[in-house]
Every structure is written in C-alpha cells, then in structure tokens.
C-alpha positions as CSV (number, residue, x, y, z in Angstrom):
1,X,0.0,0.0,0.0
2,X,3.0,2.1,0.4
3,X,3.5,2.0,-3.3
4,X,0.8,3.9,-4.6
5,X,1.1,6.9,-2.4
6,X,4.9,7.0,-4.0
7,X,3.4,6.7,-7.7
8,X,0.8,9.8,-6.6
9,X,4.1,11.8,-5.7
10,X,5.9,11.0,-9.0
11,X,3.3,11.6,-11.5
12,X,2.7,15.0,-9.7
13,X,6.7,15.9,-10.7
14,X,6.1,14.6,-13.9
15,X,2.9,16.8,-15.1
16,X,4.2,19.6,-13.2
17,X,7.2,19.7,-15.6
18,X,6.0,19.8,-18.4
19,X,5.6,22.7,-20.7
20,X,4.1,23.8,-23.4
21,X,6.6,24.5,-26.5
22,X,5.7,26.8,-29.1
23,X,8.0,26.1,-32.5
24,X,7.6,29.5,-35.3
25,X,7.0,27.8,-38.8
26,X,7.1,30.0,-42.1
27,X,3.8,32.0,-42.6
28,X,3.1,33.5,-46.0
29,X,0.0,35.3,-47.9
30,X,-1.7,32.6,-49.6
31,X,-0.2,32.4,-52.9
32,X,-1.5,31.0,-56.1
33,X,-0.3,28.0,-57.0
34,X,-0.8,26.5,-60.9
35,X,-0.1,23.1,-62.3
36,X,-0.2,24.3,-66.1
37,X,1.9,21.2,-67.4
38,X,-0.1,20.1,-70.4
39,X,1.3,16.2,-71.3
40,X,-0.2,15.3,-74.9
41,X,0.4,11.3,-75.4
42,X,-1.7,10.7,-78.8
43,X,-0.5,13.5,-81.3
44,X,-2.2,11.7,-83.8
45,X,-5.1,12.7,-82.6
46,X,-7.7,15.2,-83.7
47,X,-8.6,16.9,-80.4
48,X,-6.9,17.3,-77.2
49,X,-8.5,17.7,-74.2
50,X,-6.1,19.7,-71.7
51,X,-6.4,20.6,-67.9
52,X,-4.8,23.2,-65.9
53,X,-5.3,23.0,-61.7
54,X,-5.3,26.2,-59.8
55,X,-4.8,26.2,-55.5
56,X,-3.8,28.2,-53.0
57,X,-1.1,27.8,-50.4
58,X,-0.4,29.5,-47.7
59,X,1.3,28.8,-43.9
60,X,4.2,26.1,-43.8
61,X,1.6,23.4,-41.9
62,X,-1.6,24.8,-44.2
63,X,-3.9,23.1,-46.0
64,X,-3.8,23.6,-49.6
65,X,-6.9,24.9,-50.9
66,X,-8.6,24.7,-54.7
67,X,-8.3,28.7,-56.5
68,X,-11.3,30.1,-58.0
69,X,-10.3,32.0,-60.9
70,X,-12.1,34.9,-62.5
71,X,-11.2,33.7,-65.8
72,X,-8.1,31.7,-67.5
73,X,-7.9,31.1,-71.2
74,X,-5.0,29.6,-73.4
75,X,-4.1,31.4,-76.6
76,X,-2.2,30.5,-79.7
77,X,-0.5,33.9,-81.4
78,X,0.5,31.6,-84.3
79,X,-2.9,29.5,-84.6
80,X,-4.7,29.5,-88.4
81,X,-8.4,29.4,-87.7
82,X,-10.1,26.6,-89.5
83,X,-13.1,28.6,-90.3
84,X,-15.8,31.1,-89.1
85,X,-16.5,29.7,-85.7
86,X,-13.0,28.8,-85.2
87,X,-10.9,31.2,-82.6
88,X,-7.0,31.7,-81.5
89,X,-7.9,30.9,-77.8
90,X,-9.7,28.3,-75.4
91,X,-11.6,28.9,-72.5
92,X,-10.8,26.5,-70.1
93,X,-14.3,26.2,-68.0
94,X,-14.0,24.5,-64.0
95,X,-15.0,21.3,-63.7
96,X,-14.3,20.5,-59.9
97,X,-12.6,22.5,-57.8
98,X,-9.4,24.6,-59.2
99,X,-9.6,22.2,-62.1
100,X,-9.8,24.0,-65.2
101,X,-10.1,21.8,-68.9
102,X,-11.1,22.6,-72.6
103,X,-11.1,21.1,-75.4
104,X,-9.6,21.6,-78.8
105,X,-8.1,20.8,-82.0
106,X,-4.2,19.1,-81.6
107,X,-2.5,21.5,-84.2
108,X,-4.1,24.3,-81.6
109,X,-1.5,22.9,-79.0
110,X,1.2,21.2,-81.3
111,X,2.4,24.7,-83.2
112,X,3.3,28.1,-82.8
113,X,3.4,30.1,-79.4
114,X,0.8,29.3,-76.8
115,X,0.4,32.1,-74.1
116,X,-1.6,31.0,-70.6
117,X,-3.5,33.8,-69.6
118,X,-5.6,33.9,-65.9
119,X,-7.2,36.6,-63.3
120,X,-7.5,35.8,-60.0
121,X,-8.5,38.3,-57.0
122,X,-7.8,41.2,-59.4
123,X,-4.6,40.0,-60.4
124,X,-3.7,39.3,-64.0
125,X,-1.4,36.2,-64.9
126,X,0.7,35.7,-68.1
127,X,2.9,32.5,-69.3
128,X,4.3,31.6,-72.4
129,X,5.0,27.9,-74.0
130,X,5.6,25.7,-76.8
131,X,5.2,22.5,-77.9
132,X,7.8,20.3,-77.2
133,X,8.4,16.9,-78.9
134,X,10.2,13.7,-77.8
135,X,11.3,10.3,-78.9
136,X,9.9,7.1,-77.8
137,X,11.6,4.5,-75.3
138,X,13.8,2.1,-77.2
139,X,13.9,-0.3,-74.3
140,X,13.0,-0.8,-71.0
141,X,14.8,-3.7,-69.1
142,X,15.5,-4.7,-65.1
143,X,19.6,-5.0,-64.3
144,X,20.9,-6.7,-61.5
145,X,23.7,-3.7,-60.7
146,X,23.7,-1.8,-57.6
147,X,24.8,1.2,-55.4
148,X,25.7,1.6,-51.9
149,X,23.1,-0.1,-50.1
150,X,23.2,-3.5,-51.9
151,X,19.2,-3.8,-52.0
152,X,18.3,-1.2,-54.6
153,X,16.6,-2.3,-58.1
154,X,18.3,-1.2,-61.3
155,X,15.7,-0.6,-64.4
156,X,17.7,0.6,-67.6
157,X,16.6,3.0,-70.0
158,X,17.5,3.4,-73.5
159,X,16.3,5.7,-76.3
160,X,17.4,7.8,-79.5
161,X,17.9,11.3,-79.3
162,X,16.9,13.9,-82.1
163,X,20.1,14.9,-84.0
164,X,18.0,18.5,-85.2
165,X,18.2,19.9,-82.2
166,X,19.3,20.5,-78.5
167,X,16.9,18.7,-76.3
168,X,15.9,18.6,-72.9
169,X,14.4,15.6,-71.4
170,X,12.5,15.2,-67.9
171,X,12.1,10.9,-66.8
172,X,9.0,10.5,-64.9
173,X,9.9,7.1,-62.6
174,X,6.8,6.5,-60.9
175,X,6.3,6.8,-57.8
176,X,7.1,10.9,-57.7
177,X,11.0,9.9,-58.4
178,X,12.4,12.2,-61.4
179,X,15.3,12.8,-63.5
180,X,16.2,15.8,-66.1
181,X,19.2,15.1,-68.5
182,X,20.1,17.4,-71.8
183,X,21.5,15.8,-75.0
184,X,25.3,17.5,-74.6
185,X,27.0,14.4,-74.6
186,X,24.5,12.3,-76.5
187,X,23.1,14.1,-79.3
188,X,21.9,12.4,-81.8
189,X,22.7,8.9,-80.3
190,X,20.9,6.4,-78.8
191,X,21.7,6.9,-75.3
192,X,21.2,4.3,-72.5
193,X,21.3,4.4,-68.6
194,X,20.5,3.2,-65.4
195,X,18.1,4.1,-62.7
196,X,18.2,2.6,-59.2
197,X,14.8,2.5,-56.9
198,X,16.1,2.5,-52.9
199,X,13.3,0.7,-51.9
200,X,9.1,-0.4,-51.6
201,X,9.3,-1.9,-54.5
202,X,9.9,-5.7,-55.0
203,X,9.0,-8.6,-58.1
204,X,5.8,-8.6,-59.5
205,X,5.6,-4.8,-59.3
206,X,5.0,-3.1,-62.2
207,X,6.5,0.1,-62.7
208,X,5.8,3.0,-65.5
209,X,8.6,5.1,-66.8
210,X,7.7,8.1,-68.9
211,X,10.6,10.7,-71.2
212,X,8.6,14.1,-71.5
213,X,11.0,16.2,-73.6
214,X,10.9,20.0,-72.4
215,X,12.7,23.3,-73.0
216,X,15.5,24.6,-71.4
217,X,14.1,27.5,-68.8
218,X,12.0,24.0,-67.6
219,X,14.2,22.0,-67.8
220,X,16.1,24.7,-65.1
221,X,13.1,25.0,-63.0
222,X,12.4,21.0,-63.0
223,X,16.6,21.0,-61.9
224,X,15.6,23.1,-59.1
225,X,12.5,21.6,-57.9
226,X,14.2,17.9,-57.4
227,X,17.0,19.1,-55.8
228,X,14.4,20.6,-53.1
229,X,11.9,17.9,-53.1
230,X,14.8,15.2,-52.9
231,X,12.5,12.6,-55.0
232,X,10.3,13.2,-51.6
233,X,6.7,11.9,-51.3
234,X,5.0,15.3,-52.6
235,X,6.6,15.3,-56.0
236,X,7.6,18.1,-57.8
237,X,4.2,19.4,-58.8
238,X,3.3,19.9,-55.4
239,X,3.9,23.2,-53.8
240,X,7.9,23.3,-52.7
241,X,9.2,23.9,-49.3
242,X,11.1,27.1,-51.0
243,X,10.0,29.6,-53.5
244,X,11.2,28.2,-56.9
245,X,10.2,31.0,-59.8
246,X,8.7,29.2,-62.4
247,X,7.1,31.4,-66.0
248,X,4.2,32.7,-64.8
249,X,4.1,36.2,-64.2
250,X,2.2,39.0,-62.5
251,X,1.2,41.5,-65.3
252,X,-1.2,43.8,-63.4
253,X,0.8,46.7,-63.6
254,X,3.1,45.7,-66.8
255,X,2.4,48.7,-69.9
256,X,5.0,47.5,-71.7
257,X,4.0,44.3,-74.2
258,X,7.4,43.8,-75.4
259,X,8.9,43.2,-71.9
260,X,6.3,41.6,-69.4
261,X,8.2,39.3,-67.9
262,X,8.5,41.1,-64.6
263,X,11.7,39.7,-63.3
264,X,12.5,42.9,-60.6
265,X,9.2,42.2,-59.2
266,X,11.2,39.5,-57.2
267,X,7.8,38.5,-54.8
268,X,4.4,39.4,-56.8
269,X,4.4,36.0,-59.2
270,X,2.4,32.7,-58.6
271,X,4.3,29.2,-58.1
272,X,4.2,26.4,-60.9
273,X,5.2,26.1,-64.2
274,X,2.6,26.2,-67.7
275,X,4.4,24.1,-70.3
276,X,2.6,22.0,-73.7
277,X,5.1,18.8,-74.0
278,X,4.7,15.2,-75.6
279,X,5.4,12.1,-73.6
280,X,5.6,8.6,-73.8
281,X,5.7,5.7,-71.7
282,X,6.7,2.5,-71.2
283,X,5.7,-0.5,-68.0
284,X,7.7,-2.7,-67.0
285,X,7.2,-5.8,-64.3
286,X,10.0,-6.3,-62.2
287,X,11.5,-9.8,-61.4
C-alpha cells in the first residue's frame, strides 16, 4: 500500500514539468499555386482535351486549398483558324474545384506560341510555351547492378535522341521519383542508362517510366525543384518547401508588351510552371 502513495508523488513531478513548447513555422500570404503542365500522349489525334489545376497555399503546416479564378484562357498567337467559328484561344471552364479543362483541336496545342492567360482576385497572370516533342523509349529492361546499399533495383533506359536539335528531357519514374538530362554528350545517339529505386518496391511490381522532352528554362526549373523535393513523397508538382520561380508572371501593372516578364518584381508572381510537351511511356514488371 506504500507504493501507490509513492506513484501519486511521481506523477505530480512529472505533469508539473512539463511545458508547453511553441516552435515558429514560415507563414506566408496565400499564394497561387498552378499546375499548367499540359502532357499530350496521342499527337495523332484530332482533339486534345487539356487541364490546368489552380490552388492556393499559404502557412508552412496549411492546407492547400482549390483557387477560384475569374477567368483563364489559353491562346495561340501563331494559330490559323479553321473557319468562321473557329478562334485563337480556349476557354478553359472549371470542372471541380481549381480544375480548369477545354477542349480543342491538336495542331491548336502542337504549333506556334501558346500564351496562358488567368485573373484571379484582381490579379492578371501571363505565361508563355511551346510545344515540345520527344522520342519514344527504345527499351525498358530490369539489371541486377547496384549502389551503396546493396538492396536497390536497377531498371535501364535506352532511347534515341533527335540529332536537329538541343533537347531537354524530364524521366518521370513512378512513384514521384524524377530525372532531367540534356542531350550534350548524346546528341543524336541512342543513349542508355541506369536508374536505381532505394526501396518499396519488390517482383511482380509493375512500374511506369515516362521521357517528357521540355525546354530549357523547364528543364532549369524542374533541376531546381528535385533538388528541393529530394524525390520526396509530394513530388515536384506539389507546392515546394522554398519559392522556386517558375514562367508565370504578374502582369497587373506591366504597360509595356514587349517586356512583361516582370523579373525585378522578385515576390508578386504565382508558383508552378505552364508548359505543352509530348510524352511517352513504357511499363515494366520487375522480377
């Protein structure tokens, strides 16, 4: 009976030392947020139907919340109209939530200059884009090479560069794991590499692995953005933990159409990136 008296006693010291610890996490305005990469996989196609998602993000433990735009459109400065009721532009209509999508004609999206134009709260948004083009996967095989660890799972990639022209390529991995490369040391060659997984996967997984070719200013920003994420769960087209300028700018208070790309206005942009690319994919099932 002596005991409990004794355990009273101790969890008295205990509770009465504890304290309450207040940590200060980054706090922001909520800023808009757009996932404007447009991935056509059937150019062959006559229509394309394209989406564009729109959120807001705000305090470092915040949720992230669906934007309601006034308005966002996507023009085509080069685009031939295919008669009378045909237009330059395509108004993107919500469908859920800060999902935006239209439809229209491939050759829309495929040529010229496309410009990604979008109010929100008063604020007018510009971005510029064009289409870029890739090659297909040559092959797509499991090795049995690999790092440090011992237990990681080598896939290897091969496929043939275009020889016309300097080319940026972005690998999607599954599993929000990505890879940029540029064609420096390749062009014009088939090129062919290997790609180790550190773990959660195991046989009779199947994996997808997609080659999106982009430009070079994404092909920057995509650098950046797996550097910070690391490969981490979020992925890339999630909101960062640091501000990463992607091409769309604040043109609210731009006069001057020759130069509206803003780039002393160092805080007044929205996050994300509005690229048109072509992809294509290839599944594997590892053994």
């Amino acid at each position: 009976m002596k005991l409990l008296p004794f355990l009273m006693c101790l969890f008295l010291v205990i509770t009465a030392c504890e304290d309450v610890i207040e940590v200060d996490t980054p706090s922001e305005e909520p800023r808009l947020t757009i996932d404007g990469l447009i991935i056509l996989t059937d150019t062959t196609a006559a229509f394309q139907t394209v989406q564009v998602k729109a959120s807001l993000t705000s305090s470092f433990f915040g949720d992230i919340e669906p934007a309601d735009l006034d308005g966002i459109f996507i023009q085509n400065l080069d685009y031939v109209t295919q008669g009378a009721l045909d237009e330059n532009f395509i108004l993107l209509n919500e469908i859920a939530p800060g999902i935006y999508e239209g439809t229209k004609n491939t050759d829309f999206f495929t040529q010229g200059e496309l410009l990604l134009a979008l109010q929100h709260n008063g604020q007018r948004y510009l971005a510029s884009s064009e289409f870029s083009t890739t090659p297909t996967i040559d092959e797509l095989t499991q090795g049995d090479g690999t790092l440090f660890g011992g237990d990681e799972t080598e896939i290897i990639v091969s496929f043939t560069d275009n020889p016309d022209k300097d080319n940026f390529y972005l690998f999607d991995f599954d599993f929000n794991e990505y890879l940029v490369t540029e064609d420096r040391f390749y062009q014009g060659e088939t090129f062919e590499f290997s790609y180790f997984y550190d773990d959660g996967i195991g046989p009779g997984q199947e994996i997808e692995v997609s080659i999106i070719g982009v430009d070079f200013p994404f092909y920057n920003y995509m650098n950046q953005i797996i550097e910070q994420a690391d490969s981490g769960s979020a992925g890339p087209f999630q909101t960062p933990s640091a501000t990463v300028r992607g091409n769309i700018i604040n043109v609210t208070d731009i006069d001057n159409i020759d130069s509206f790309d803003n780039v002393e206005d160092t805080t007044n942009f929205a996050l994300g990136y509005f690229a048109i690319t072509q992809s294509f994919s290839k599944r594997l099932t590892l053994e």
